[in-house]
N, C-alpha and C positions, 0 to 999 in steps of 0.2 A: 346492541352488543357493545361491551367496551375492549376494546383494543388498544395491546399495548408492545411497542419496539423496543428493545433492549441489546446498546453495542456493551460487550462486557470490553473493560482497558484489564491490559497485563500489569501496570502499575494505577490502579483506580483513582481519579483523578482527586484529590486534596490541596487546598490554597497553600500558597508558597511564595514566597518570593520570585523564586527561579524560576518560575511556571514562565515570567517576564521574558526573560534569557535563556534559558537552556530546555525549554519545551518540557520540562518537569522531567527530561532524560529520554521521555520518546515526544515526536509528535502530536501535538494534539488538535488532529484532524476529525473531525466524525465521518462515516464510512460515507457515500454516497448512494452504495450498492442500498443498502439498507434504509436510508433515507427513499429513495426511490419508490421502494416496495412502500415504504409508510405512507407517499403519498399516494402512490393506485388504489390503498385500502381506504386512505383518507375521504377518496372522491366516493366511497361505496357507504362508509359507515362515519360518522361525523366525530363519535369518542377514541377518533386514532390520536397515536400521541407518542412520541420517542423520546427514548433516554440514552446518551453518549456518555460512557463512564470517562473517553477522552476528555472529556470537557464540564463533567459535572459528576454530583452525588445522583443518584434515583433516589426518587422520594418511595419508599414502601409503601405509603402507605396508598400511594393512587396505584401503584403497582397491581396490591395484591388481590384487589377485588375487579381483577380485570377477567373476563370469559378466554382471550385468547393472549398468551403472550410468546413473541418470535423474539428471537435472538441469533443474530448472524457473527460470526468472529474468524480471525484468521489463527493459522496453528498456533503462535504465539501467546492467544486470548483465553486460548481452548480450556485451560484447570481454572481460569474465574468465570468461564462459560459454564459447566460443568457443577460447580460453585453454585452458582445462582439459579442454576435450573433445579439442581438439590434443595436449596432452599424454598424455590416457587413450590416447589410438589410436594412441602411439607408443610408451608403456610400457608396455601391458597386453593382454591378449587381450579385453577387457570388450567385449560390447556394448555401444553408447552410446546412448543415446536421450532427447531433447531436447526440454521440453515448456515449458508455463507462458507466459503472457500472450504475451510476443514471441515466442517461438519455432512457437508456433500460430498467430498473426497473422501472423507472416512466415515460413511455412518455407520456402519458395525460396529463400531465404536461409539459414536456419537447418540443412537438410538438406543442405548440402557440409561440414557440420560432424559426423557426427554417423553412427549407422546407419539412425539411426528420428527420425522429430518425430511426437510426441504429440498431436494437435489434441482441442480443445475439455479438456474439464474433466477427462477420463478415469477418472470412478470407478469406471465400467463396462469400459472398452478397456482398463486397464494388466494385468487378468490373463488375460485373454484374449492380448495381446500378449506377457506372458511364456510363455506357453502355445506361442506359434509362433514364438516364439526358441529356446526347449527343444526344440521339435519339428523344426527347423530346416526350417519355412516358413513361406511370407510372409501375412503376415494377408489374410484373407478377410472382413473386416467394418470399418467406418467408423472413421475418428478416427486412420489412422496415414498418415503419407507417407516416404518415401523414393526415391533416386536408383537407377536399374536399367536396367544398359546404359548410362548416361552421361542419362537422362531421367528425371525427376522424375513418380513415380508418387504420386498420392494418391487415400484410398479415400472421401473428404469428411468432413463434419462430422458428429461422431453428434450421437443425442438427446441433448440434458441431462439428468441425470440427477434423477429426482425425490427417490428416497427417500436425503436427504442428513443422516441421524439417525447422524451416525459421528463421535464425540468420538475429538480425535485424540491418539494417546498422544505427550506430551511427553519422556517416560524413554527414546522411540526415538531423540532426538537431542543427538548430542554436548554433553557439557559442558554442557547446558542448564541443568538445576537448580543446577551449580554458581553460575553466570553471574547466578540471579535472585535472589542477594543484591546486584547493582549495583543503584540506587534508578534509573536512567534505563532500564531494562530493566521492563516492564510487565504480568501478565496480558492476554490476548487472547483472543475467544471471537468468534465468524464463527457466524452466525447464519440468514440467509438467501443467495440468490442471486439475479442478475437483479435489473434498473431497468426498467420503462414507459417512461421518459423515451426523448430519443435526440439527447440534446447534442451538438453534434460533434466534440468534441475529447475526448469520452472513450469508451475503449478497454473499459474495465469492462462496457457494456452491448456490445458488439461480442462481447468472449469468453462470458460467461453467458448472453445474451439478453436480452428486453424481459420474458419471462414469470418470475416471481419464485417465485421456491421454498425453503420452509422448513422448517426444525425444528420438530420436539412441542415445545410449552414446554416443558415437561418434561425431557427431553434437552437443550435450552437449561440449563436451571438444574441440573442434572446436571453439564455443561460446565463451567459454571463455579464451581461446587463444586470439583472434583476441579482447574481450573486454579489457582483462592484458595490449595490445599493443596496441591499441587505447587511454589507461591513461599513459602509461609512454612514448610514441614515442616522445611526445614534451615536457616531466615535471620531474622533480625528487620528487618521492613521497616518502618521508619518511617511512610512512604505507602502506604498501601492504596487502590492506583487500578484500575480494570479495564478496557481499552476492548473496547467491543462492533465490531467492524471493518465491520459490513454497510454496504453503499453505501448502501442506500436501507430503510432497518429498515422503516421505515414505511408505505411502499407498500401493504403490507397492513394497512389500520389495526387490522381485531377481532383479526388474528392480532398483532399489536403490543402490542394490550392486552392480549392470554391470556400474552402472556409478560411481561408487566409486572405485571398480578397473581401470575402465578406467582411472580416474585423476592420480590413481597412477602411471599405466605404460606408460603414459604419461610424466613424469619426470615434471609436472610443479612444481616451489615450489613458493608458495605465501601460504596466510593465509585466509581461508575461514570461513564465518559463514551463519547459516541455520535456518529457521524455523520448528521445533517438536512438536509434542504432544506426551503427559509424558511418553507413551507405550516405545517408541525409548529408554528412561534410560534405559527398560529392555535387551533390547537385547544387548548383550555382542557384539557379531560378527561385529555388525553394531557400535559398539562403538568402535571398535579395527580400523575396515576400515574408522571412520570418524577421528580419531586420526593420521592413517600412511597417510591420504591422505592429509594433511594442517590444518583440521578444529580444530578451537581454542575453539568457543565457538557457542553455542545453542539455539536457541531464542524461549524459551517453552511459545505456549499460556497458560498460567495458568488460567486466567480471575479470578478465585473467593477464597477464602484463610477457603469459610467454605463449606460443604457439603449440607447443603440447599439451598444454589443459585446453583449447578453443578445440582440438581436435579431438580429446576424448568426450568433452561430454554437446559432442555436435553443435558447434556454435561455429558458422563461418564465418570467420574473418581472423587477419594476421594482424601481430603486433605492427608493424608496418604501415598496412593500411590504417589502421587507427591514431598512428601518428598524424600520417599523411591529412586523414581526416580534420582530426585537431587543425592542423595548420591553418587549413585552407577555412575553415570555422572560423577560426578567429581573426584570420584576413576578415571577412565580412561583418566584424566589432561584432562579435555574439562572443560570449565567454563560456566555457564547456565546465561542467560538474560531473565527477566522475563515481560511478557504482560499481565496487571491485568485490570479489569473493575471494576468501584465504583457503590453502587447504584441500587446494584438490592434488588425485593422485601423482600428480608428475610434481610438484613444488615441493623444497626440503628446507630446511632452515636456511633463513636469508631470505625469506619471499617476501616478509615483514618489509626488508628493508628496499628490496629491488622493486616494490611498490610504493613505497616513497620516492624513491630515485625518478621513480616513472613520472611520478604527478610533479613535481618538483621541476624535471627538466622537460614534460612539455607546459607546463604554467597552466595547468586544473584549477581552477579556481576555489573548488572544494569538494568533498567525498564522502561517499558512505561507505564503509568498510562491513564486511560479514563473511566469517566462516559458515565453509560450506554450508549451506540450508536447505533440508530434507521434509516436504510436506508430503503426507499419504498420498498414492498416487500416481506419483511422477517417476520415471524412470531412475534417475539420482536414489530416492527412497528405497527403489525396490532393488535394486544391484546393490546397496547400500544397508539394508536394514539390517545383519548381522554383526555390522562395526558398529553401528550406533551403542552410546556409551546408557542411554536412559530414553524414555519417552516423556520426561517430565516437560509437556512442552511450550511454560514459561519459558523454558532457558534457551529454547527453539528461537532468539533475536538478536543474534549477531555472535552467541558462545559458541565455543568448541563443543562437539555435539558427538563427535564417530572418532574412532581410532585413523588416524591419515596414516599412508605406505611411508613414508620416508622422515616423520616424525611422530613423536608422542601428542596426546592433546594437549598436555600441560606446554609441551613447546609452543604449539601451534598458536594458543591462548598468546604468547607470550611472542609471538610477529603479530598478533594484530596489536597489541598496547605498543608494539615498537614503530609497526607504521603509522596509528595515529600520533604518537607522539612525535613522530619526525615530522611527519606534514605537520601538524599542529604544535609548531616547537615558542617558544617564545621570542626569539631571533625571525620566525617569518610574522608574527604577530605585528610586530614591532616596524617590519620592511612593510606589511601589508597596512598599517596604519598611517605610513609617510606617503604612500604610493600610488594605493588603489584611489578609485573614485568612491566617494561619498556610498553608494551602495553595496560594493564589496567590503568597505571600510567595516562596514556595521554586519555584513554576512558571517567574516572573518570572525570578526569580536565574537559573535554569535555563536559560532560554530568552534571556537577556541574552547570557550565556557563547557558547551556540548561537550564536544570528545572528552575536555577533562573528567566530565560525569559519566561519559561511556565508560572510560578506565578505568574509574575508582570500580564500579562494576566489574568488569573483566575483570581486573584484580581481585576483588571476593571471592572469585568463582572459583581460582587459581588452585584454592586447598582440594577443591572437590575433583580433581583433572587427574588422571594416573602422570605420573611423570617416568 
């Protein structure tokens, strides 16, 4: 059998200059979830083989003559998903089968596209499922759905799967290694699954669960071994960064620690960064080992800058605490990166700005800004789908999306261009260029360029917004 993986990008990746600097406007990371699955298939059938539209073209022509083709993407990706699977089912004989964050979340949707949707994480169902595509019948076990007779069959959600000790091979996909001499192009390593939490507007703990499940350290630091030497074996990279992608690393605190010692006595030196929630500022011990182990800086979901949006859409913590956190972070030389969301129902015009204020006076190193975002599924979505202005859901990536209580979306549009361009003004350009160290120096640059390309964006969208 030939087997083929397909990440579709919302802006299809095309040579550029800017691809250098400004990550061509998003990221271009290739998924891991999906890399993963290519390599369980890979170890079963030898013509496995992936395609990342983040980081390259798809050659059609190896494409089309493949027996099975999967495609995993997040709501974002969803209309050049959708795209391509139209396309596969008019020029190929391929099965198509459709999985990943949205398309699991919403196959009712997702399954007029498609022959198969993949639910939940599939590390277990995807060979099993090529098993009854080969055999030509229909699965008989959890995690697949499809259309039969003109009705939407689904066989529900499998278990999660536990034992998730599977470094995924990077050489399974296109032009990869070429690609990781770009300095905005990053090591990545995914490390556990599932959040406790159960905030509502995120999607993350809806697809994985609340129950968290992880890697041997070991296999951890294995990972990322073999990812360090996968980006520098053919490239000289200036920046040696590595993000560890887990939603919530920490959840597990001992297991947090086992693999934080592990990096230590492991001798690698490189510079890592991580995603927190504000709790981690407090512990001292976990801040001491994320300092002797590489890690430079901290990527706190913040989301909200006042205490009335943390308490409607169940997120505990206070602006307060998350000062407090900060502080005590940066007391132990780690620099904190902050993930805010515009637009929820307590914030009126001036949240643009009193979001800048924030980062600005505790010293954020840097930001992802996003109006509210609504994936099938999630609680957010569904007390929400009535305001939603469209489903078109390209513009599902950082736009004004739903009508907000206490502004228009064309406002709303118009605090988030106000607070990227306050943090990212040219007067802090100019301070962070005299001031920082050599690694924020070029972050900044970095990320300056970036927003600029976010806003001329937001800005297009602007006509399409009721005002």
């Amino acid at each position: 059998m030939k087997i083929r993986f397909i990440e579709p990008g919302n802006r299809p990746y095309r040579k550029s200059i800017i691809n250098y600097a400004v990550y061509d406007r998003y990221i271009r990371t290739p998924s891991v979830g999906l890399n993963t699955l290519a390599t369980i298939v890979k170890r079963k059938i030898s013509d496995t083989y992936m395609y990342s539209e983040s980081i390259s073209k798809i050659d059609m022509s190896d494409v089309l003559d493949a027996d099975i083709i999967f495609m995993g993407f997040f709501t974002y990706a969803a209309i050049r998903g959708y795209e391509l699977a139209n396309y596969f089912r008019q020029n190929s004989r391929a099965v198509i089968v459709l999985g990943g964050l949205h398309a699991s979340m919403n196959y009712e949707e997702a399954v007029r596209y498609c022959d198969y949707v993949m639910l939940g994480e599939g590390d277990e169902t995807i060979l099993p499922l090529i098993d009854a595509i080969k055999n030509n019948k229909k699965p008989d076990f959890k995690g697949v759905a499809w259309i039969e007779q003109g009705k939407i069959t689904s066989t529900g959600i499998p278990n999660p799967p536990v034992n998730i000790d599977i470094i995924p091979d990077r050489s399974l996909i296109h032009n990869y290694q070429k690609m990781t001499g770009h300095m905005t192009i990053w090591p990545q390593v995914h490390a556990s699954r599932g959040c406790p939490h159960n905030c509502d507007y995120c999607a993350l703990v809806r697809h994985f669960g609340r129950k968290v499940r992880t890697r041997t350290p070991q296999n951890v630091v294995d990972d990322i071994k073999y990812s360090i030497d996968f980006f520098h074996k053919k490239h000289f990279r200036l920046f040696k960064d590595l993000w560890i992608t887990d939603d919530n690393f920490f959840a597990d605190r001992q297991w947090a620690k086992a693999v934080l010692n592990a990096i230590i006595d492991s001798g690698i030196k490189y510079r890592f960064n991580i995603q927190i929630r504000y709790e981690v500022g407090f512990d001292d011990e976990i801040l001491d080992l994320l300092k002797k182990a590489g890690f430079f800086e901290l990527d706190m979901g913040i989301e909200f800058v006042d205490d009335e949006s943390f308490s409607t859409y169940h997120k505990k913590s206070t602006v307060n605490e998350i000062e407090d956190s900060i502080r005590n972070i940066q007391k132990h030389g780690l620099s904190v990166r902050g993930l805010f969301i515009l637009g929820s129902d307590n914030q009126k015009k001036g949240c643009g700005k009193a979001l800048a204020d924030f980062v600005i006076k505790n010293k954020i190193q840097g930001v992802l800004i996003q109006c509210m975002y609504f994936v099938p599924g999630t609680p957010a979505y569904e007390q929400n789908k009535e305001r939603l202005l469209h489903r078109r859901w390209d513009k599902y990536n950082g736009n004004t999306v739903h009508r907000p209580k206490n502004m228009t979306p064309y406002e709303l549009q118009l605090e988030h261009i106000d607070a990227s361009k306050r943090i990212y003004s040219v007067k802090r350009l100019v301070k962070a260029l005299i001031f920082e160290d050599a690694v924020h120096k070029a972050l900044f640059l970095g990320e300056y360029l970036w927003h600029w390309s976010v806003r001329h964006d937001l800005k297009k969208e602007l006509k399409n917004l009721p005002n």
